[in-house]
C-alpha positions in Angstrom: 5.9 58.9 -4.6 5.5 61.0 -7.5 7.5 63.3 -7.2 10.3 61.3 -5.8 10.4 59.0 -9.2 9.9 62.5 -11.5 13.6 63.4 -9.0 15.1 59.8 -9.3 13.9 59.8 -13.6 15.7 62.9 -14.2 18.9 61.8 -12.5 18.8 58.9 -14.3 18.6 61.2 -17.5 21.7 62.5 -16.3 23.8 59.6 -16.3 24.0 60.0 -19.9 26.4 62.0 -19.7 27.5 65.5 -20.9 28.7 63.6 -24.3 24.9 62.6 -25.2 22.8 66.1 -24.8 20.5 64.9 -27.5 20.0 61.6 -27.3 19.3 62.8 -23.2 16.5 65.2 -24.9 15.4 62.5 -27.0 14.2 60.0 -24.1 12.9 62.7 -22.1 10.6 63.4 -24.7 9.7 60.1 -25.5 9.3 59.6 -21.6 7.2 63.0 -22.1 4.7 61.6 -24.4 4.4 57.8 -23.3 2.5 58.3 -20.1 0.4 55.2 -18.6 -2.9 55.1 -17.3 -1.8 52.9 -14.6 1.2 54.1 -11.9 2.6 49.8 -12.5 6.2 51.9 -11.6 5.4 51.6 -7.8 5.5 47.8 -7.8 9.3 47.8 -7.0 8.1 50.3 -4.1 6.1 48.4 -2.9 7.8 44.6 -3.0 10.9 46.3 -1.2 8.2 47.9 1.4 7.0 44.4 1.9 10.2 43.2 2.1 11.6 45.9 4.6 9.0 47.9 5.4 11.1 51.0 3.4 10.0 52.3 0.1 12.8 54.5 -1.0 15.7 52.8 -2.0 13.4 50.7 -4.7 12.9 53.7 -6.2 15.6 54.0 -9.1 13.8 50.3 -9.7 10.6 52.6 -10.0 12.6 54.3 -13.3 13.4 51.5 -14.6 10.2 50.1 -14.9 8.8 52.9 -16.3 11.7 53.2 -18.7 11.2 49.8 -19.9 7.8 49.6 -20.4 8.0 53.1 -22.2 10.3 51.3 -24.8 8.1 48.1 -25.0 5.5 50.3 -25.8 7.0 51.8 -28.6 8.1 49.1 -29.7 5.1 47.1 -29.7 3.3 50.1 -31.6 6.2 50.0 -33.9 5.3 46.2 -34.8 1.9 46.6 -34.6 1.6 50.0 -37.2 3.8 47.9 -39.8 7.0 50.9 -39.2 5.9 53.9 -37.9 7.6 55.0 -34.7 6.7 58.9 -33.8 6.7 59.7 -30.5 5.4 63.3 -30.0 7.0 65.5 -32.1 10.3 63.1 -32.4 10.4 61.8 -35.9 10.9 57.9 -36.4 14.2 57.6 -36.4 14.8 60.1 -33.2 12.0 58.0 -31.5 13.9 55.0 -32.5 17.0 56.0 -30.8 15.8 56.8 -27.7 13.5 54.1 -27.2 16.5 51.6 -27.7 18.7 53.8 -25.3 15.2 53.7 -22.7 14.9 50.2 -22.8 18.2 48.7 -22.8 21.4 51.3 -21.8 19.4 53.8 -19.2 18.1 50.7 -17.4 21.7 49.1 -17.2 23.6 52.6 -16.4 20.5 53.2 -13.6 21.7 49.7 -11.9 25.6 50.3 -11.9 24.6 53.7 -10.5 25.6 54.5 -7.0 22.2 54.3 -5.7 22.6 50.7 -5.9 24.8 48.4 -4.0 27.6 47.5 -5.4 27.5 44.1 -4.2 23.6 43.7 -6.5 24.5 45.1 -9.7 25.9 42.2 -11.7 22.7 40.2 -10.4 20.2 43.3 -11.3 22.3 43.8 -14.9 21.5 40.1 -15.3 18.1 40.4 -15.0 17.9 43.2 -17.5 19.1 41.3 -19.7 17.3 37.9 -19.5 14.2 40.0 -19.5 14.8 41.3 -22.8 15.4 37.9 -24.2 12.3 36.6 -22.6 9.7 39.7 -23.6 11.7 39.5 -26.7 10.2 35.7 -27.4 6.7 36.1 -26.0 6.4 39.0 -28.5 7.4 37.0 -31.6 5.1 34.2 -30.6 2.0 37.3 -30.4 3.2 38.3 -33.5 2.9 35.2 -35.9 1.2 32.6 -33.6 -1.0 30.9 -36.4 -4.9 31.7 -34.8 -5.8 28.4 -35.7 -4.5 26.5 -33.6 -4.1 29.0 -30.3 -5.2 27.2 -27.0 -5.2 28.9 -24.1 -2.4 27.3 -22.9 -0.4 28.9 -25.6 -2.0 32.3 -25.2 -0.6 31.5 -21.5 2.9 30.9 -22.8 3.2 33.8 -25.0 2.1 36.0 -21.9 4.5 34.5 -19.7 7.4 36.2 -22.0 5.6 39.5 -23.0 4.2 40.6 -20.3 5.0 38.2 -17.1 8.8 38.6 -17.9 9.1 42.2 -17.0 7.2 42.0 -14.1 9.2 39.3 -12.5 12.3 41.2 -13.5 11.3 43.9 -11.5 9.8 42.0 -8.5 13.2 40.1 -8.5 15.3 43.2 -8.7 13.0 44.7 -5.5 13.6 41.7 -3.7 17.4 41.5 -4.0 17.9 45.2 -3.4 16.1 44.4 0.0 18.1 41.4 0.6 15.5 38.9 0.5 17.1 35.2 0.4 16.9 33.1 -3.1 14.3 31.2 -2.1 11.7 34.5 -1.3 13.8 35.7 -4.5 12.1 33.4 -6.6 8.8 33.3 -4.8 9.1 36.8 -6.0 9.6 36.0 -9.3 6.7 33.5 -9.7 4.6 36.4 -8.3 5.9 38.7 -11.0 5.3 36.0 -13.8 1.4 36.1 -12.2 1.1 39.4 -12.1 2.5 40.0 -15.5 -0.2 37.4 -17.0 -3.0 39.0 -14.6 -2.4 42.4 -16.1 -1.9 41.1 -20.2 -5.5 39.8 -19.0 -6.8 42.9 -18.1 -5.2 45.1 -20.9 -6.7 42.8 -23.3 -10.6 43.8 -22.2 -9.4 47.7 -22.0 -8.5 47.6 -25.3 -11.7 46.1 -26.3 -13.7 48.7 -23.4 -12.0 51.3 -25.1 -13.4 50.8 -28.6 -9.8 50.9 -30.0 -9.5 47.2 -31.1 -6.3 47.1 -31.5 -5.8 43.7 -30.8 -8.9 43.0 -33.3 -6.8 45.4 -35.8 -3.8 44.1 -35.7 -5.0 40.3 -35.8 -3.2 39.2 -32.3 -4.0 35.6 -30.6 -5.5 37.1 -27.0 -6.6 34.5 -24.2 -10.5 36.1 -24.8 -10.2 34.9 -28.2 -9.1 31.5 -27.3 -11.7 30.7 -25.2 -14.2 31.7 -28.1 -12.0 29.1 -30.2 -12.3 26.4 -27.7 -16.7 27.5 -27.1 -17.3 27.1 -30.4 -19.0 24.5 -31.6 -17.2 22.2 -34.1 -19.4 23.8 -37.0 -19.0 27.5 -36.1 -14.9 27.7 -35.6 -14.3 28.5 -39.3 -17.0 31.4 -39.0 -14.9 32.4 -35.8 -11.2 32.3 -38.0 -13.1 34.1 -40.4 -14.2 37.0 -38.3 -10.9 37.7 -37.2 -9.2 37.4 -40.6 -11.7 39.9 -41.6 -11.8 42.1 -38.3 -8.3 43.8 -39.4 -9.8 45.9 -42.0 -14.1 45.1 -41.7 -15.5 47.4 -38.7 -18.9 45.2 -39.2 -16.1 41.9 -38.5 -14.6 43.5 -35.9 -18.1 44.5 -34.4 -19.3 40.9 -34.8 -16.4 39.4 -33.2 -16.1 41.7 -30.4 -19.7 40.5 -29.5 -18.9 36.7 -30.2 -15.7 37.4 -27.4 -18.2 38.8 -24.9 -20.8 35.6 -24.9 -21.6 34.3 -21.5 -19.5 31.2 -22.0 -16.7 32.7 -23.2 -16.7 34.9 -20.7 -17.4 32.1 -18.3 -14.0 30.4 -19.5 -12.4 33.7 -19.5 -13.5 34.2 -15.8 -12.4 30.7 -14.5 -8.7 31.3 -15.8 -8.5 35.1 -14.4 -9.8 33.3 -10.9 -7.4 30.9 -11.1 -4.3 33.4 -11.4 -5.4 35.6 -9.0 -6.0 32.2 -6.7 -2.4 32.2 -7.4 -0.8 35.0 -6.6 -2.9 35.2 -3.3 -1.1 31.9 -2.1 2.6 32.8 -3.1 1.7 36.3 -1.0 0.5 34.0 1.2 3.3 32.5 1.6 6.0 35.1 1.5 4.3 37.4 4.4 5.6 40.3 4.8 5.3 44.1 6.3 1.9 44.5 7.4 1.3 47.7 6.3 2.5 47.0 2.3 1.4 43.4 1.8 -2.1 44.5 1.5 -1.3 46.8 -1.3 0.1 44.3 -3.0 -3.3 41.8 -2.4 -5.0 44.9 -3.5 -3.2 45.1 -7.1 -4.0 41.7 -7.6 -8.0 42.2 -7.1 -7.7 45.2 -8.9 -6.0 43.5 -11.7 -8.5 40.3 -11.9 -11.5 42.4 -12.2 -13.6 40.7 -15.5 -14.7 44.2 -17.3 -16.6 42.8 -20.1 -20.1 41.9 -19.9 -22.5 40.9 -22.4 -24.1 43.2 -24.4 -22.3 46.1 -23.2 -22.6 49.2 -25.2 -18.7 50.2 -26.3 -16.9 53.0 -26.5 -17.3 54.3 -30.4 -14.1 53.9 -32.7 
């Protein structure tokens, strides 16, 4: 679908309008130079295929995923770098501008467009909107959630905003653009919440894999380092808080910590939880059925997403 969501991106683009020729080359540069690993903008695609057994009217959905999680992104880097916000060769405040205009007015302007019904777009508007709220939340509670006292439970929480509320927006929005009923609507969007907490899971042990350590760098509460909290013996959770005080600017800290994350029983804990998610998001597909030939994509993502890629004593990527 490729080239079909490169088509629907650029019309989007357009609806800018003729009045806004730089702010139009602005987010489709930033769009230019945030590009994922991961093709996540074929979810819609694939709910309304499950739905329907069609993938192509989901597919300005598919641009609005992507255009949201290209602003998120920035964002997020934006927090996380104390300021800077360069995207390419955009300077901070050009990459600013568009990333606000890619996260919040494209999305909107992409739903009142005539590729939608017009009977949905109040509802898909809506959605937008509460998402922003929600992502908005989880990301202050990753920002200042005080280490010690981060359970997994809260770790949990925080996801459930950051990263499962876009996910359910855009599993809702598929959903209602194939007509589904409420209550398969919000089956929908307690797989979305799952899948969103599934995939904050595995982007946490990438960014460890990768050797960039960002999360180590920049001090953040993950799940993995919850579960070392809760492992640790009474006597050794100040050494723990102490590593990852000192992780944001000792590479021997961060080295030390990222081996105390990828102990057996920490992983062990780590493992149980991911199982338990994926557990879940097998039942609610379970339970919705759907097209034959899609559904199984969709138990495929999940897999995919559970995998556990740390192991003990794995040799990392170099800094």
């Amino acid at each position: 679908m490729a080239a079909q969501i490169e088509a629907e991106r650029n019309a989007a683009l357009d609806l800018l309008g003729p009045a806004a020729p730089s702010i139009r080359a602005a987010v489709a540069r930033l769009l230019a130079h945030r590009t994922f690993k991961y093709p996540l903008s074929v979810l819609p695609l694939i709910v309304h295929a499950a739905e329907t057994g069609t993938v192509r009217p989901a597919v300005p959905l598919a641009v609005v995923h992507e255009l949201w999680w290209t602003a998120a992104c920035c964002l997020d880097d934006r927090a996380d770098s104390q300021g800077t916000c360069a995207a390419g060769d955009l300077d901070e405040s050009a990459a600013l501008l568009a990333t606000f205009v890619a996260g919040g007015s494209l999305p909107l302007l992409v739903v009142q467009s005539e590729g939608i019904p017009p009977a949905i777009r109040p509802s898909l508007s809506a959605e937008i909107l509460k998402c922003c709220v929600s992502a908005a939340e989880g990301q202050l509670k990753d920002l200042h959630e005080p280490a010690a006292t981060a359970t997994r439970a809260s770790v949990i929480e925080t996801y459930l905003g950051k990263s499962g509320a876009p996910f359910s927006m855009i599993t809702v929005m598929a959903a209602r653009l194939a007509g589904a009923d409420e209550p398969r609507v919000e089956l929908w969007r307690e797989f979305g919440d799952v899948f969103g907490v599934l995939w904050q899971l595995f982007n946490d042990q990438e960014d460890i894999l990768s050797g960039r350590d960002e999360d180590l760098l920049n001090g953040t509460v993950t799940h993995l380092f919850a579960c070392a909290l809760e492992e640790a013996a009474p006597d050794s959770t100040e050494h723990v808080m102490a590593l990852h005080r000192a992780a944001r600017t000792s590479a021997h800290a961060r080295a030390e910590l990222s081996d105390l994350l990828r102990t057996p029983a920490v992983l062990r804990r780590f493992e149980k939880d991911i199982d338990e998610f994926r557990d879940r998001a097998h039942r609610i597909l379970d339970e919705l059925g759907g097209h034959e030939r899609y559904l199984p994509v969709l138990r495929d993502l999940v897999d995919r997403s559970s995998s556990v890629l740390l192991r003990p004593g794995q040799v990392l990527a170099e800094q």
